[in-house]
N, C-alpha and C positions, 0 to 999 in steps of 0.2 A: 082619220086617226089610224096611223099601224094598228092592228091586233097587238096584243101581249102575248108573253111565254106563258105557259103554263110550268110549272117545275113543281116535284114533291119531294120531299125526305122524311124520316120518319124515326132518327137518332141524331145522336151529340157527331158520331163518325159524317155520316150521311150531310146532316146541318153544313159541319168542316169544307167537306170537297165540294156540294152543292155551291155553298160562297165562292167558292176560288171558280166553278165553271160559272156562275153568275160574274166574277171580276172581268173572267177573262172577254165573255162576249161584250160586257157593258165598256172595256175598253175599245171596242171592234165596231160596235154598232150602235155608240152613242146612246147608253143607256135606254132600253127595250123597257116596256112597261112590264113588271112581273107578278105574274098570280100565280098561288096552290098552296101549299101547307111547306111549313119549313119554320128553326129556328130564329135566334138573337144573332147568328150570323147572315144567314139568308135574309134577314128583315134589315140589317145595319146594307145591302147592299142593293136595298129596293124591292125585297116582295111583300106583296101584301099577304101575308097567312089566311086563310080561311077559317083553319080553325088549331088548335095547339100540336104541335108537333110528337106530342108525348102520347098522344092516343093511338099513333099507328105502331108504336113499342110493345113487340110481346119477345117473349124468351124461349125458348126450345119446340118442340112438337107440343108438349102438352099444354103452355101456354097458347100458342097460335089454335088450337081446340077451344079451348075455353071460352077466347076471343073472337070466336069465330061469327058469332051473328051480331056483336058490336062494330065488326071490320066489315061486313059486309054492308050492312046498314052506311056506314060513314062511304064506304067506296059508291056505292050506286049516289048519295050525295054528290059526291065529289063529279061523278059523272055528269050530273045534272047538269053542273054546275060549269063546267066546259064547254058543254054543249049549249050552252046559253052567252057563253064569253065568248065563242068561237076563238080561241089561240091559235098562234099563226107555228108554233112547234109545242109541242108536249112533251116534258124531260121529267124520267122518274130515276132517282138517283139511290141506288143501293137497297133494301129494304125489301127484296125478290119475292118474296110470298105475297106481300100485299099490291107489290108493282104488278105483276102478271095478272093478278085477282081484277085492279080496277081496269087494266089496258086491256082485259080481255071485254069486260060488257063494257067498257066505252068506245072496242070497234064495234061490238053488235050493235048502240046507240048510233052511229055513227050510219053507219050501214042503214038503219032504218030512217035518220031523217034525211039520206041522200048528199050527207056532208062530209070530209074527211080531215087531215091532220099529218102529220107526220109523228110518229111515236118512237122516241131514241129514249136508250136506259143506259144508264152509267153505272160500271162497278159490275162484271158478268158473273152470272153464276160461277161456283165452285166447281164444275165438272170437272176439273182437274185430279178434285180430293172426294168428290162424291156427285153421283148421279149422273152420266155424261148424258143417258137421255135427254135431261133439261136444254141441252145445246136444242136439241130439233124443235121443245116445246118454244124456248126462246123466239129462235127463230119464225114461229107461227105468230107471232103477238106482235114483235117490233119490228120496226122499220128500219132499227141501226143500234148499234152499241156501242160504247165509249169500252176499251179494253186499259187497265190499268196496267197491269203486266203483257212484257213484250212476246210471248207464247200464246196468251188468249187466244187472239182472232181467228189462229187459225183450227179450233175447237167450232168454230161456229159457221164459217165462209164454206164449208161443205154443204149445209143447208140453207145458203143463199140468202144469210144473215150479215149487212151494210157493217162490219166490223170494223173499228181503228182503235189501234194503240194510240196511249193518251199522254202514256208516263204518269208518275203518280207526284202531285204537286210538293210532296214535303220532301223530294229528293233533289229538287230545284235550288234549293235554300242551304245556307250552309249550318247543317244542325252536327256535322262533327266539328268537336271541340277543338282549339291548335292545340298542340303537343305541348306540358312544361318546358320552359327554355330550361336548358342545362339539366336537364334531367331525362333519363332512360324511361321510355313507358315499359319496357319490359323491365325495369328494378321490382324487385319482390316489395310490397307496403307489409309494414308490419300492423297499421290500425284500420278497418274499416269502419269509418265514422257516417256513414249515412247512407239509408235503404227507402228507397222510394215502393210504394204501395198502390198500383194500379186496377182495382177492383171490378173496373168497369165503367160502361154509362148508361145504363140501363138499371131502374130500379130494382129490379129480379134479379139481376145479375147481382147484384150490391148485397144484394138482403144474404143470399147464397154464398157468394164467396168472400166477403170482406170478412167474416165469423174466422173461418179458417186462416185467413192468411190473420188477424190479430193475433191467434193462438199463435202460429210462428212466431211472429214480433217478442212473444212472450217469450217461448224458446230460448229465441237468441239474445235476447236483454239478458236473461239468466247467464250463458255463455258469456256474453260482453256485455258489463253492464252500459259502456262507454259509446255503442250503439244508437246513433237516434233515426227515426224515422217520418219519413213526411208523406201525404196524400193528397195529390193535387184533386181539388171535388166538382164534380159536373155544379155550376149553380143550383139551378131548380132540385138538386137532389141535394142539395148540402144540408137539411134538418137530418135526412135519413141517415147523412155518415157520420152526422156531429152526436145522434144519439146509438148509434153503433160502437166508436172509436171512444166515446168519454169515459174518464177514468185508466186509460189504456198508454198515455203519454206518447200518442201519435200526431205531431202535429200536424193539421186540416192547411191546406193552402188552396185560399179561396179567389184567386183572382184568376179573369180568364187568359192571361199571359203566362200563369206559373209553369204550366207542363214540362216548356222545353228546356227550360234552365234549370228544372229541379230534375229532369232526365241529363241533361248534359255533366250534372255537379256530382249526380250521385255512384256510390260506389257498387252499387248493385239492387237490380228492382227483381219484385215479387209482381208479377203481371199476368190478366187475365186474356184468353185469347183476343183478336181480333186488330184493328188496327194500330193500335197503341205500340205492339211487338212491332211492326215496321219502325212505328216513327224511333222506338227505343234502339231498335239497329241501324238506323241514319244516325242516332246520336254514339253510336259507339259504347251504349250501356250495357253491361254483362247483366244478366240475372237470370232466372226460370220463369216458367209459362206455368197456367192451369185454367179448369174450367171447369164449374158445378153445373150442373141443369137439376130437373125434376128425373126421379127414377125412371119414370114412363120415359120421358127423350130420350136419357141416359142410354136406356137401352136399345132404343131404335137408332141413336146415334152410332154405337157401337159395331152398329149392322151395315150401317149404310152409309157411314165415312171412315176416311184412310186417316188415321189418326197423323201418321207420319208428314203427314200435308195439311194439317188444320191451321200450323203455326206459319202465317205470312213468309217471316225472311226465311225460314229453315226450307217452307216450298219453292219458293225463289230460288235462292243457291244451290237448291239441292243436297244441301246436307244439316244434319241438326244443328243448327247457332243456338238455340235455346231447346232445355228440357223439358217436356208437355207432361203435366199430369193431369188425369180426367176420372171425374168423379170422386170415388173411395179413395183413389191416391192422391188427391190436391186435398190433405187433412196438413192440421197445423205441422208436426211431427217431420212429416217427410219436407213439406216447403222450407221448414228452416233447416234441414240435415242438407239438400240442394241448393240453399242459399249461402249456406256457408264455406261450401265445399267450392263456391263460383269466387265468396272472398276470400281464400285460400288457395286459391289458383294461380300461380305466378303470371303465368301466360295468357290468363284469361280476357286481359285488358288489350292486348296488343294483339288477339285473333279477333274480337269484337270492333277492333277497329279497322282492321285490314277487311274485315266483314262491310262494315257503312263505306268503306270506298268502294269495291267491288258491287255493292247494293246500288248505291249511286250512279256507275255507272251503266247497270240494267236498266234501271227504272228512266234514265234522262234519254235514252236513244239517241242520244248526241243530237238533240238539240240544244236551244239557248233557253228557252223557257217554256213552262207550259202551257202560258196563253196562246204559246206558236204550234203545239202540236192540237190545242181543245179548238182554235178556229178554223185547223186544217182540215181536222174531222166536222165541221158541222157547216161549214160553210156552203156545201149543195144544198142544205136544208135552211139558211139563214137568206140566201141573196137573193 
């Protein structure tokens, strides 16, 4: 019997792209037996989970502290537990704190029963926007790196780190809307009838920032009453936003299809950092960024990341597509005064669009798909 993959992830983001490189090899190699931890996508496309994907979820510095001898506990598990499957590749995808953490005692394991592995991670650190050291640590740990963006690699190829650009799967797909027939996108709208609400997927995130952005909602209701607003909800977390949001006249959309058609429809979203701000700039959705942590993170963040480059497409392009606020400034107040100011922008709609093509074209590297650039990268380590 072949060996199996190992693969992990450890978010709703992570779950996402893990499926699509799990689609892409099981179209290549005639579906691979797959082991490690991952969601409801990762599992719809053959992995057996170990154990729930929600336990390697923590939030800022000072969550990842708190957490810290529950994740270690479960890492040295997880070690075990490879070390007894022998996998024929090990693939940890996004989730860098805890990736590095288990990849490091699973080469020391390794090393001492005389066995090895190959170790590729998907989704590189941020060096770009904070800590370029991590490049050399990376490089001590893996074998190869999948690079999402077409500038990564070469942040890491100095320190003789196996890098490939991958392209990012949701630039593949056509998530810009076609243009109104007979109608101008730059015409001035006189109503903005709907504001999408993206809090996160991460229950700490949610708990943190969904309070503030409701208070906007409030805001702006007051200014237009004629304003509605929707929130697409991670499943497993939908009790948390249904008893957040109730009473508030936000309507929850609970199905896992809703995301990209209630981003395509909408007139402007209120979004929390992370990948979400990409796929909203594939759709051509104007709105603001923000981001709460714990005061402790808060402050170490402040220290040791380029705030200017937290926000996916603005670090891409190089220039602000969306407005970042962090911490004391993502308060209800200021998200709805920049929310409204993005639906009172005439031109906001037709730079936001010229934005998802120009995005698109970074991120596809002029290929045809992405299952052609994830088997190009992985295939020394597949045949």
């Amino acid at each position: 019997m072949t060996a199996p993959i190992f693969i992990l992830a450890g978010e709703a983001s992570g779950d996402q792209l893990a499926a699509h490189l799990m689609r892409a090899v099981n179209s290549a190699y005639d579906k691979p037996n797959w082991i490690g931890v991952g969601g409801r996508l990762m599992q719809a496309e053959g992995l057996e989970s170990w154990v729930d994907m929600e336990m390697l979820s923590v939030m800022g510095f000072g969550g990842a502290l708190k957490a810290y001898r529950r994740l270690s506990s479960l890492a040295d598990d997880l070690v075990e537990q490879v070390i007894k499957a022998r996998p024929r590749l090990v693939l940890t995808v996004d989730n860098k704190g805890f990736a590095v953490r288990f990849v490091s005692r699973l080469k020391r394991r390794m090393k001492a029963v005389g066995w090895s592995v190959p170790i590729i991670h998907c989704v590189a650190p941020t060096v770009w926007a904070w800590g370029r050291w991590r490049a050399k640590k990376f490089a001590t740990v893996m074998d190869g790196l999948l690079c999402l963006f077409p500038f990564e690699p070469d942040y890491f190829k100095p320190f003789g780190l196996d890098a490939h650009f991958i392209g990012h799967p949701e630039a593949f797909g056509d998530l810009l809307p076609a243009q109104p027939a007979n109608k101008s996108i730059e015409e001035p709208k006189v109503k903005f009838n709907k504001i999408i609400l993206l809090p996160g997927s991460r229950r700490s995130e949610i708990s943190l920032i969904l309070p503030a952005m409701l208070t906007a909602t409030a805001i702006i209701k007051r200014h237009d009453p004629n304003v509605n607003f929707v929130l697409p909800a991670v499943p497993h977390l939908l009790p948390l936003i249904q008893s957040l949001v109730a009473g508030s006249g936000v309507t929850i959309l609970d199905q896992p299809d809703d995301l990209i058609p209630a981003l395509q429809t909408s007139d402007a979203m209120i979004a929390t950092s992370g990948t979400i701000t990409l796929q909203a700039a594939l759709c051509g959705t104007v709105g603001v960024t923000c981001y709460r942590t714990s005061a402790f993170s808060g402050f170490i963040g402040r220290r040791l990341v380029d705030l200017d480059k937290v926000i996916l497409p603005n670090a891409i392009l190089g220039r602000p597509l969306y407005p970042f606020y962090f911490q004391e400034a993502a308060n209800g107040k200021t998200l709805a005064a920049a929310t409204l100011d993005c639906l009172y922008d005439a031109n906001a709609k037709s730079s936001a669009r010229q934005a998802a093509i120009e995005l698109k074209s970074l991120l596809t590297g002029g290929a045809q798909s992405f299952d052609e650039l994830v088997i190009s990268a992985l295939k020394n380590w597949l045949d």
